[in-house]
C-alpha positions in Angstrom: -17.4 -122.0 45.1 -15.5 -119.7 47.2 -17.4 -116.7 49.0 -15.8 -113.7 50.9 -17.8 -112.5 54.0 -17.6 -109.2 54.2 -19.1 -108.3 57.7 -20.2 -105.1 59.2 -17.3 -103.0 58.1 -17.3 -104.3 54.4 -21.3 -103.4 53.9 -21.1 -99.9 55.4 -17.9 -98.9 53.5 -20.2 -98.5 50.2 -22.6 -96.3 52.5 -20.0 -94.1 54.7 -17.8 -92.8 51.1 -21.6 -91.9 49.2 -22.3 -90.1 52.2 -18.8 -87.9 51.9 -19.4 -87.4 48.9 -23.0 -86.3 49.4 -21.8 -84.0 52.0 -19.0 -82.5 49.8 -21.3 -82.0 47.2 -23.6 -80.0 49.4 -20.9 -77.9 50.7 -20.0 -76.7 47.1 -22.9 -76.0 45.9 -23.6 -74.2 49.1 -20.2 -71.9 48.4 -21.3 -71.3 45.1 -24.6 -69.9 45.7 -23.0 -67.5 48.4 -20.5 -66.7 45.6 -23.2 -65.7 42.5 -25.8 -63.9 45.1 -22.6 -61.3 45.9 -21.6 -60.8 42.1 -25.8 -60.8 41.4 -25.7 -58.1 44.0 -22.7 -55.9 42.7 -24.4 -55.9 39.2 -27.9 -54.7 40.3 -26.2 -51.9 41.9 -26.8 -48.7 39.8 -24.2 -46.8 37.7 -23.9 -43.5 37.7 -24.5 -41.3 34.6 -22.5 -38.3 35.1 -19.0 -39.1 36.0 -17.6 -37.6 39.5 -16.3 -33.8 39.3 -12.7 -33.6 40.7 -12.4 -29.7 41.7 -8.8 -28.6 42.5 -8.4 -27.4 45.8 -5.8 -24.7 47.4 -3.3 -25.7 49.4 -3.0 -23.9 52.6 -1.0 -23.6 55.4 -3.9 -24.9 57.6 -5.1 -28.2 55.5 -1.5 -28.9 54.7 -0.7 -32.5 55.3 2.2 -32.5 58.0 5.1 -34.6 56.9 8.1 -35.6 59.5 11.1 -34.5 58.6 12.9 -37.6 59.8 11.0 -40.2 57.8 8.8 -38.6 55.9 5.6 -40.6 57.6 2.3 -38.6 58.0 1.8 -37.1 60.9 -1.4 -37.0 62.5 -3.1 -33.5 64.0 -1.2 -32.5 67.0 1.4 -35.1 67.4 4.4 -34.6 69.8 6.4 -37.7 68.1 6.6 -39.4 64.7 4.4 -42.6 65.1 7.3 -44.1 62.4 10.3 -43.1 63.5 9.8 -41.1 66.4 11.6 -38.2 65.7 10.0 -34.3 67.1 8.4 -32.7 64.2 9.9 -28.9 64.0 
C-alpha cells in the first residue's frame, strides 16, 4: 500500500483555513451587531406628534442673504471678495 506523508505543513493546513474562517466569522457578526444597535437606536427615538410650524418671515434689507454679482455664490457677512469667484461685491 502506498501512503503519502504529509509533514508539518500538510497537518496544519486543515487548522490555519478553520481558523480564517473562524476569524471571518467573528468579524461579521461583529459588523452586524454594530449595524442593528444603530437602526435599534434610531427607532426608539421618539416622534413627534404635532408636526413643525413653518412661519413666513419678512424679508429685509438687513437679513437679506448677499448674493455676488459675478457668480452668484453666497457671500458671507462682511466680505471684501467673492470666496468663488473673487469678484468685489457692489
Amino acid at each position: 500500500m502506498y501512503t503519502v506523508s504529509m509533514g508539518i505543513i500538510g497537518m496544519l493546513l486543515p487548522l490555519i483555513i478553520i481558523a480564517i474562517a473562524g476569524i471571518g466569522i467573528y468579524l461579521l457578526i461583529k459588523a452586524h451587531k454594530k449595524r442593528s444597535s444603530k437602526n435599534t437606536a434610531k427607532k426608539n427615538e421618539p416622534i413627534s406628534q404635532t408636526p413643525p410650524t413653518h412661519q413666513p418671515t419678512q424679508t429685509t434689507e438687513a437679513n437679506k442673504p448677499k448674493v455676488c454679482t459675478g457668480c452668484g455664490g453666497k457671500l458671507d457677512e462682511g466680505a471684501i471678495f467673492c470666496n468663488n469667484c473673487g469678484t468685489k461685491p457692489s
